[in-house]
C-alpha positions as CSV (number, residue, x, y, z in Angstrom):
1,X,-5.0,26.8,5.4
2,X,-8.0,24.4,6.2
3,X,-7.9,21.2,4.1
4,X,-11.0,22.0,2.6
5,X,-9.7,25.2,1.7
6,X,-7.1,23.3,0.2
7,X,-9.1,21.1,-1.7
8,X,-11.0,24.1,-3.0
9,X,-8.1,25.3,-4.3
10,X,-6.3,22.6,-5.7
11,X,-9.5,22.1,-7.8
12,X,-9.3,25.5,-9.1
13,X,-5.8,25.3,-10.4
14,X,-4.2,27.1,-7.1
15,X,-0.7,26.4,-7.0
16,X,-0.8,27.4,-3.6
17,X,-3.6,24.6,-2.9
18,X,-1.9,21.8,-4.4
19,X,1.3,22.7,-1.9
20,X,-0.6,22.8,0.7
21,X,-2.7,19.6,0.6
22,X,0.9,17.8,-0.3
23,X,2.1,19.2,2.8
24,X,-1.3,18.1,4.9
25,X,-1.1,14.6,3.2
26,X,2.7,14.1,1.9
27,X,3.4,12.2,5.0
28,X,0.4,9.5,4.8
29,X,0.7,9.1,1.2
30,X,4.6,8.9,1.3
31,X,4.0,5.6,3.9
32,X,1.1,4.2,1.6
33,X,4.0,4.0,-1.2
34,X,6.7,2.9,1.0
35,X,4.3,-0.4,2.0
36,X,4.4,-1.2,-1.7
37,X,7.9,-0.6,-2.5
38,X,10.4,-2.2,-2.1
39,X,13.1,0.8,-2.0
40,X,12.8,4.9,-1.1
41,X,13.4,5.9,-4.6
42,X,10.7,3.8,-6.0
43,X,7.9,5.3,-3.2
44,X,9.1,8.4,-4.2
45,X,8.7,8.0,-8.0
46,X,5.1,6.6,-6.9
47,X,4.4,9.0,-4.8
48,X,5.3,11.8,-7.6
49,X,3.2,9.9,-10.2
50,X,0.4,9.3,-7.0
51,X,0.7,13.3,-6.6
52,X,0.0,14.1,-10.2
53,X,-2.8,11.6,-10.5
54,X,-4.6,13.2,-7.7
55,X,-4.2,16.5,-9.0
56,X,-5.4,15.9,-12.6
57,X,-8.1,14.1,-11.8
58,X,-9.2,16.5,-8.6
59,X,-12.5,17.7,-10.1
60,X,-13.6,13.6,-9.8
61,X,-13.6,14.2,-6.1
62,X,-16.9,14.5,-4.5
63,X,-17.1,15.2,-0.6
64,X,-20.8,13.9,-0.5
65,X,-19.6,10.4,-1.7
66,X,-16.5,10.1,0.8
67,X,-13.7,11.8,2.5
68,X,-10.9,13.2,0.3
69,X,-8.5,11.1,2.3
70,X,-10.1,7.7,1.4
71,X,-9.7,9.0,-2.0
72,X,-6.8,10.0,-2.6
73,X,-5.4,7.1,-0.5
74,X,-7.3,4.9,-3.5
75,X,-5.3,7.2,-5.5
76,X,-1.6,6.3,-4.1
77,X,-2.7,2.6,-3.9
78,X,-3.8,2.3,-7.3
79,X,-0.4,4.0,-8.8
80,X,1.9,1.6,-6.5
81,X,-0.3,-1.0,-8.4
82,X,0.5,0.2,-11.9
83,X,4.2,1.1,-11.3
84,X,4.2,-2.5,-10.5
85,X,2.6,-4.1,-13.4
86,X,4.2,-1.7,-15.7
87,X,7.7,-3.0,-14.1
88,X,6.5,-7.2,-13.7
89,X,7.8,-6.7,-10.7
90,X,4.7,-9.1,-9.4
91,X,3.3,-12.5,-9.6
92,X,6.6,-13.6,-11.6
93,X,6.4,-17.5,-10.5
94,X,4.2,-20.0,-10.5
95,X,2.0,-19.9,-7.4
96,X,0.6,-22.7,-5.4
97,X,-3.1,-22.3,-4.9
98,X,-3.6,-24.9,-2.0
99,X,-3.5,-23.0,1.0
100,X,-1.5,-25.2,4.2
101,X,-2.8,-24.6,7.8
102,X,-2.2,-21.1,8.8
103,X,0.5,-20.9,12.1
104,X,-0.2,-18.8,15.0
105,X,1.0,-15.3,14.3
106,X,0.9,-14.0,18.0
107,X,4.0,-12.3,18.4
108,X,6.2,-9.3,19.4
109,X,4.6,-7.2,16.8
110,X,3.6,-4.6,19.3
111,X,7.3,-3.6,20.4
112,X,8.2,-3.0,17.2
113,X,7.8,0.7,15.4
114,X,6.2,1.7,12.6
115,X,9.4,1.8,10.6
116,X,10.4,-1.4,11.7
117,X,6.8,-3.2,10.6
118,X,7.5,-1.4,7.3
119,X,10.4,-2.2,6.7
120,X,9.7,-5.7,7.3
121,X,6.7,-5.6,4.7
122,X,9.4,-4.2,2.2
123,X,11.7,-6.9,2.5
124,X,8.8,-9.0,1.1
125,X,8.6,-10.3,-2.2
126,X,6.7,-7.7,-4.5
127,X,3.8,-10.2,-4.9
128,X,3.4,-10.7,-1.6
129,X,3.9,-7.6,-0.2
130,X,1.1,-6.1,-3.0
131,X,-1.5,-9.1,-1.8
132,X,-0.8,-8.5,2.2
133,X,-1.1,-5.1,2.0
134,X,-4.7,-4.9,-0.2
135,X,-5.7,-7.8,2.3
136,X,-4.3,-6.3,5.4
137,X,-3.8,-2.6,5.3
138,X,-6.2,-1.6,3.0
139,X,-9.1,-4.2,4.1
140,X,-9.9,-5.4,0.3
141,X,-11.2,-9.2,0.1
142,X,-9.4,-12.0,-1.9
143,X,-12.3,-11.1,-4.7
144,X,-11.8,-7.7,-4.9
145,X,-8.0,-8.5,-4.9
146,X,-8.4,-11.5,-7.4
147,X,-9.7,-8.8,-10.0
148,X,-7.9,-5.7,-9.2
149,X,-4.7,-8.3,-10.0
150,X,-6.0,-10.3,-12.5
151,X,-5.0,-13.3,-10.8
152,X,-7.2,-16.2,-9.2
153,X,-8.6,-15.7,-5.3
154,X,-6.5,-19.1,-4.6
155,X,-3.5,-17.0,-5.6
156,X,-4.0,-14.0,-3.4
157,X,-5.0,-16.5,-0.8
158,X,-1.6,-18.4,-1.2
159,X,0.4,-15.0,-1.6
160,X,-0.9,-13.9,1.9
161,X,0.0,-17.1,3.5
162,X,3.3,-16.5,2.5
163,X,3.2,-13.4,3.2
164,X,2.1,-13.7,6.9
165,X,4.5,-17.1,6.8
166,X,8.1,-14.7,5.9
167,X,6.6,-12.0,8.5
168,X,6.3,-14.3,11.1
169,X,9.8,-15.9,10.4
170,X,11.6,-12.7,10.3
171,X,9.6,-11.8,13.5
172,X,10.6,-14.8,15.2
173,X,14.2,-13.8,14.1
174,X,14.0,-10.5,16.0
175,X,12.7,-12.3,19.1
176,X,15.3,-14.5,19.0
177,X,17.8,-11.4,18.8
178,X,16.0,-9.4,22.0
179,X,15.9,-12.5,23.7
């Protein structure tokens, strides 16, 4: 089955639709939750919640505005978010809004895997690892993330520095292991 036909489907109630788009997509949207997650259970409850969101609110999606995949992507992004509000898993401590002089972050980062980069981004503080990935990954700007969060633009400034700071140190870590 086509994707569209899938989509199609889906929006008509077709069991057979929604299995098929969550075997076209379960892999991409799986990742997407395993970025903000810090464990494989949690990206699998998100991805289950993420699943259900999309299908409820399938009739919302319009093809002439985007492509399904941008959307529903939104859609897994936006549920990570909430799984992690709803458990204050994020922003916990006081944050420093001055901002020190970013490092050099050339580095190994092309030897490594994709499950190794991931993995990496897991082992981040939840804050953090919420901020670097809207900045990063999914190309928001410190405004857009500022209110998405409810936080300050000097906050998700100083949580990607720190973000980038603990990559680079556990980088550094695994050069100093292959070396």
């Amino acid at each position: 089955m086509l994707k569209n036909d899938a989509i199609i489907f889906t929006k008509k109630g077709s069991n057979q639709g929604i299995t098929n788009l969550y075997n076209m997509h379960k892999s991409s949207w799986f990742m997407i939750c395993m970025r903000y997650m810090s464990t494989r259970f949690d990206a699998e409850d998100a991805l289950q919640n993420a699943l259900i969101s999309i299908i409820t609110k399938m009739n919302q999606f319009d093809d002439s505005i985007g492509s399904f995949d941008a959307w529903s992507n939104k859609i897994v992004v936006n549920e990570c978010i909430m799984i992690l509000r709803k458990n204050k898993k994020i922003f916990t401590t006081e944050l420093n809004d001055q901002l020190e002089k970013q490092e050099n972050d050339d580095c190994i980062i092309h030897d490594l895997t994709q499950k190794e980069i991931t993995k990496l981004v897991q082992n981040l503080p939840d804050g953090y690892r919420l901020v670097f990935n809207l900045f990063a990954i999914e190309g928001y700007s410190h405004q857009e993330i500022a209110s998405l969060l409810s936080i300050t633009e000097g906050t998700s400034k100083s949580q990607l520095f720190k973000a980038r700071k603990m990559l680079k140190t556990s980088l550094d870590k695994i050069l100093m292991y292959h070396e």
